[in-house]
C-alpha positions as CSV (number, residue, x, y, z in Angstrom):
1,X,100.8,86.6,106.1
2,X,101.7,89.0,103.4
3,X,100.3,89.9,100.1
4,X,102.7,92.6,98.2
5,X,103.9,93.7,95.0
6,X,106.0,96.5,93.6
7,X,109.3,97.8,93.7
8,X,109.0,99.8,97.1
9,X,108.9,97.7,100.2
10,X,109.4,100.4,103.0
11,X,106.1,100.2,104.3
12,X,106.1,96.5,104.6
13,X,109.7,96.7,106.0
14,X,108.7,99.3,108.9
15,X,105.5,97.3,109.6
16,X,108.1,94.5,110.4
17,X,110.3,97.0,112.8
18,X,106.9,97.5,114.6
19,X,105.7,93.3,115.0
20,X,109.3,92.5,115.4
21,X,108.9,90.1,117.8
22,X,109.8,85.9,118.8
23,X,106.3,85.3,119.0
24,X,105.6,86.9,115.4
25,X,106.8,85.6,112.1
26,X,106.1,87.0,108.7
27,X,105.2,84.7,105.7
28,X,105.0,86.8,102.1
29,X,104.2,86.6,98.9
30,X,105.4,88.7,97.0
31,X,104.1,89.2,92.9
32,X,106.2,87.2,90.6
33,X,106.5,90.2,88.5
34,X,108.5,91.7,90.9
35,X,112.2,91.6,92.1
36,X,111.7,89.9,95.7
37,X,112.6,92.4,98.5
38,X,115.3,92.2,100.9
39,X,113.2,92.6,104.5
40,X,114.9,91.9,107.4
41,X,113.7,91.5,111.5
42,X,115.8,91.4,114.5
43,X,113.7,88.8,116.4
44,X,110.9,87.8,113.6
45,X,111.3,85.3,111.2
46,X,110.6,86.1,107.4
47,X,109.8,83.3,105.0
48,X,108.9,83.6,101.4
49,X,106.5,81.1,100.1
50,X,106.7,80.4,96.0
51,X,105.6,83.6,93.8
52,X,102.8,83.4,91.5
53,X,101.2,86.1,89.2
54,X,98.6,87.8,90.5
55,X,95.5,89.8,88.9
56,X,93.0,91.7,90.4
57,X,89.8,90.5,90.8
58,X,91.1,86.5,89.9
59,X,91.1,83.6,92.0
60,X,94.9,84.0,92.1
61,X,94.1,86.0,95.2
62,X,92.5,83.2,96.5
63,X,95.1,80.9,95.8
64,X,97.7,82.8,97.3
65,X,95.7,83.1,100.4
66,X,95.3,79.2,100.3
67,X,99.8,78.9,100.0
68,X,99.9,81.3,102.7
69,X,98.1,79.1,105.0
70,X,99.5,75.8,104.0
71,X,102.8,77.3,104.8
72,X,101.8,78.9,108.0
73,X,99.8,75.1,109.1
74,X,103.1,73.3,108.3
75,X,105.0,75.5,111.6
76,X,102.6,73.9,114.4
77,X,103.7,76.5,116.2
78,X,101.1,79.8,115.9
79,X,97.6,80.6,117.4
80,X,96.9,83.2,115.1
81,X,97.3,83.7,111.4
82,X,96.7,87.5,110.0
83,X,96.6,88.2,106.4
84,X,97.7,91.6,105.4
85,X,99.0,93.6,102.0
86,X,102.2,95.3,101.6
87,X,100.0,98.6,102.1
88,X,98.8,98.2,105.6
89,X,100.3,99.5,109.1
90,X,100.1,98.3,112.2
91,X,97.8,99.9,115.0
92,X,99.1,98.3,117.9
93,X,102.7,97.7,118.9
94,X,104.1,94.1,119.3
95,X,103.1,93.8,123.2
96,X,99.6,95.0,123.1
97,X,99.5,93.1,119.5
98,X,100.3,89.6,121.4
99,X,98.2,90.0,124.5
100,X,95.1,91.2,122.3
101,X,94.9,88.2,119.8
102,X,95.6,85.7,122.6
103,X,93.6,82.8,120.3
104,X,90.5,83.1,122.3
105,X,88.2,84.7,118.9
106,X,88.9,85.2,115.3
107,X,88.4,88.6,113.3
108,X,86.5,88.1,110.2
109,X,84.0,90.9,108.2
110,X,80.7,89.7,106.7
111,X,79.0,92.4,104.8
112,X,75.4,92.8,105.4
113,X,74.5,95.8,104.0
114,X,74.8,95.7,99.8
115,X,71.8,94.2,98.1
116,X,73.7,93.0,95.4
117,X,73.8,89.2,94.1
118,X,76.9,88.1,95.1
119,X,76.6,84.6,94.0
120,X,77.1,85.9,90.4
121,X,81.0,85.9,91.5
122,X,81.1,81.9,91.8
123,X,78.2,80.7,89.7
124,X,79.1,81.6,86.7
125,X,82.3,81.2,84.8
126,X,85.1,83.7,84.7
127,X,88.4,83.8,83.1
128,X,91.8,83.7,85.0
129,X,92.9,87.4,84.0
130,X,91.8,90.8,85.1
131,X,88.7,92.6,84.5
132,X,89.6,95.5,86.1
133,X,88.6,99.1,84.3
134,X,87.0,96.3,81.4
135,X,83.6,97.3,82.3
136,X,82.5,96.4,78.6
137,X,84.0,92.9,78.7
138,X,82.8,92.1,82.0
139,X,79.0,92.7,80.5
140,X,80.2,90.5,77.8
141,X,81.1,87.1,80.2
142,X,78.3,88.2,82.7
143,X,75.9,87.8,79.6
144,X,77.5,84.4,77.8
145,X,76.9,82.8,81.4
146,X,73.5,84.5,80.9
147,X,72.9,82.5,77.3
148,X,74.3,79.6,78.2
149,X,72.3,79.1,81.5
150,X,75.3,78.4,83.8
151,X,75.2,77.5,87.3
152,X,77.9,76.7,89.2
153,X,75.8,76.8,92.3
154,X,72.9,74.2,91.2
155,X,72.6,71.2,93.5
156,X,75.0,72.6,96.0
157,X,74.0,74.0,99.6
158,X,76.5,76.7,98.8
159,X,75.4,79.8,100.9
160,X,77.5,82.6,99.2
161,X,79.1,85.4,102.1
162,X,81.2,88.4,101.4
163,X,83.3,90.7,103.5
164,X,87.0,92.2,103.5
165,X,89.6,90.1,102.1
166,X,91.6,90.9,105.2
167,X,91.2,89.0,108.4
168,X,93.1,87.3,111.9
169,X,91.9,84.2,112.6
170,X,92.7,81.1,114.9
171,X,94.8,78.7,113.4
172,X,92.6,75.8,114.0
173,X,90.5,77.1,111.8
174,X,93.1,76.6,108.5
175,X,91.9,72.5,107.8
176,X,88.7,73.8,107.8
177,X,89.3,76.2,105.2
178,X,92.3,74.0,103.0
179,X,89.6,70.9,103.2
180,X,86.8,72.4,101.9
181,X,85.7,71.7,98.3
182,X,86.7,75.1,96.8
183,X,85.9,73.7,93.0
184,X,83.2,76.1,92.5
185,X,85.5,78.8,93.6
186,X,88.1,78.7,90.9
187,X,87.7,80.7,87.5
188,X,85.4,83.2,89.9
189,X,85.4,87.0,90.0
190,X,86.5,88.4,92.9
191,X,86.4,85.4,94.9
192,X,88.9,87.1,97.6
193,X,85.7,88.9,99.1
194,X,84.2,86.0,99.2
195,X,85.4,82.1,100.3
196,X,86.5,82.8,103.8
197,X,83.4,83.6,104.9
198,X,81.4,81.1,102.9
199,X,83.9,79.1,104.1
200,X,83.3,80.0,107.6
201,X,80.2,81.4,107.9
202,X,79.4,80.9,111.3
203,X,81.9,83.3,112.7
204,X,79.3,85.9,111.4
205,X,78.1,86.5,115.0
206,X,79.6,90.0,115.8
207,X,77.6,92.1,113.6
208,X,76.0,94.2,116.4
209,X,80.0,94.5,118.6
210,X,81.6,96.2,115.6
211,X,80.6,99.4,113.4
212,X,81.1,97.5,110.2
213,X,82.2,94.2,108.2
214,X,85.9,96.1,108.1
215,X,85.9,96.7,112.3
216,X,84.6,93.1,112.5
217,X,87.7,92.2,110.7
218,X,89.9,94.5,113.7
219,X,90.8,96.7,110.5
220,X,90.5,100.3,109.9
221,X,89.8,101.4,106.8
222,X,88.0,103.9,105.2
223,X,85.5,103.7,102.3
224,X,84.3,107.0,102.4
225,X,87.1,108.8,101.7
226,X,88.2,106.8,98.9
227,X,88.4,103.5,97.3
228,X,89.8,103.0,100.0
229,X,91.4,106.1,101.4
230,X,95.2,106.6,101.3
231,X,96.3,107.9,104.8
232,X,98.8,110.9,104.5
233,X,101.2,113.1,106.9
234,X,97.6,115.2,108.1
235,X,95.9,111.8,109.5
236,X,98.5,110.7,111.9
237,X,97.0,112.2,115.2
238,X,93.6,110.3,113.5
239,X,96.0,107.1,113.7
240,X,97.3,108.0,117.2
241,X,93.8,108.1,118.0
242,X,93.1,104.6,116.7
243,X,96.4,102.7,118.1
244,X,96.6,100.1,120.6
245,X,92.4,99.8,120.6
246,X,90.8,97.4,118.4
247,X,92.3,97.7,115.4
248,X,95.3,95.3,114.5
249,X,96.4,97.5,111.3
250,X,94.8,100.6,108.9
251,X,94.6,100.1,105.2
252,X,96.0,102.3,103.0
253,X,99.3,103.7,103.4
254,X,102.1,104.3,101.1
255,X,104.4,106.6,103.4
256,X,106.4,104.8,105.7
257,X,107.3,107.7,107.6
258,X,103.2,107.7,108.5
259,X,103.9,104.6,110.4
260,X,106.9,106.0,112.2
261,X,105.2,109.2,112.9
262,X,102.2,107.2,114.8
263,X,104.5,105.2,116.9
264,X,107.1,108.0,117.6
């Protein structure tokens, strides 16, 4: 399952040439502000689900997750669903990727180490365009929910989780998440980080198997290096390093020819 935007699709496209496989399908969605690209597989299927808008930091995220697995639960035929953006590789090629998520576990991050109040995303009221670099605004809604004593949360059992937005899970797991009462989750902030694992907060059980929420999740990704780090030309021996271990893809590339460097 694909989240992507833009105008250049290469990455996305040589991600395909990687997976290309009959037991691995791509479903996308692809920004409604952008021309739909032209992807193409040998053996992999490629279906488009309906474009919406997206904004950063809105529950549009959410929502697009939400189509992505309605359209992926309508097939019958997967055991796993992977979400991914248009700006991650692969780290394992398509027979080591089909033997390693065999069904038996799913891959999701829960962050345990912030002490921020998380719950602030959900419990209070947020509007459906983005915040992003509106640090002034943000103070502004953060403090009318403030005035007005809002509480989405009151008289719920609504335990509030956060982790990486990007996960592989089993497919029996997608009524759980489409039938849950996700009401308090619309007009959030950032509510991507968030309603998976609230949703399915008792997969948080491999916290001492993985280095962090992002490993949990079988994803590499670095946080240290930037917000997160762009991969370049100089980090594909790293990559080599990394491929066909645990980790399903690396987040962030923009270079397609990374991806063909890694796997020769």
């Amino acid at each position: 399952m694909v989240i992507g935007h833009g105008n250049d699709y290469s990455v996305l496209q040589e991600t395909i040439n990687i997976l290309d496989n009959n037991y691995v399908d791509f479903f996308v969605h692809w920004d409604k502000e952008y021309k739909r690209p032209n992807l193409t597989a040998k053996n992999s299927k490629i279906y488009f689900i309906n474009s919406i808008n997206v904004g950063w930091g809105t529950d549009s995220l959410m929502q697009v997750e939400l189509n992505l697995l309605s359209a992926v639960k309508k097939t019958k035929k997967y055991k796993m669903a992977h979400l991914i953006s248009s700006a991650d590789m692969p780290l394992m090629d398509s027979d080591y990727f089909i033997k390693y998520f065999n069904g038996e576990r799913s891959y999701l991050g829960f962050s345990h180490n912030n002490t921020d109040d998380f719950s602030d995303r959900i419990k209070y009221y947020w509007p459906k365009f983005s915040l992003r670099n509106k640090k002034v605004l943000s103070k502004l809604i953060f403090l009318c929910n403030r005035l007005f004593n809002i509480n989405r949360l009151k008289n719920t059992n609504i335990e509030v989780k956060k982790g990486p937005q990007w996960f592989s899970i089993n497919t029996n797991l997608i009524d759980r998440i489409l039938n849950y009462d996700k009401k308090n989750f619309f007009y959030s902030y950032c509510v991507d980080e968030i309603f998976m694992q609230t949703i399915l907060a008792d997969l948080d059980t491999n916290i001492k198997n993985a280095n962090n929420d992002n490993a949990q999740a079988a994803r590499y990704i670095d946080w240290k290096r930037g917000t997160p780090y762009i991969f370049s030309a100089k980090d594909v021996e790293e990559l080599k390093k990394v491929k066909n271990t645990k980790y399903a893809f690396a987040r962030k590339v923009t270079d397609s020819n990374i991806i063909k460097n890694v796997f020769n």
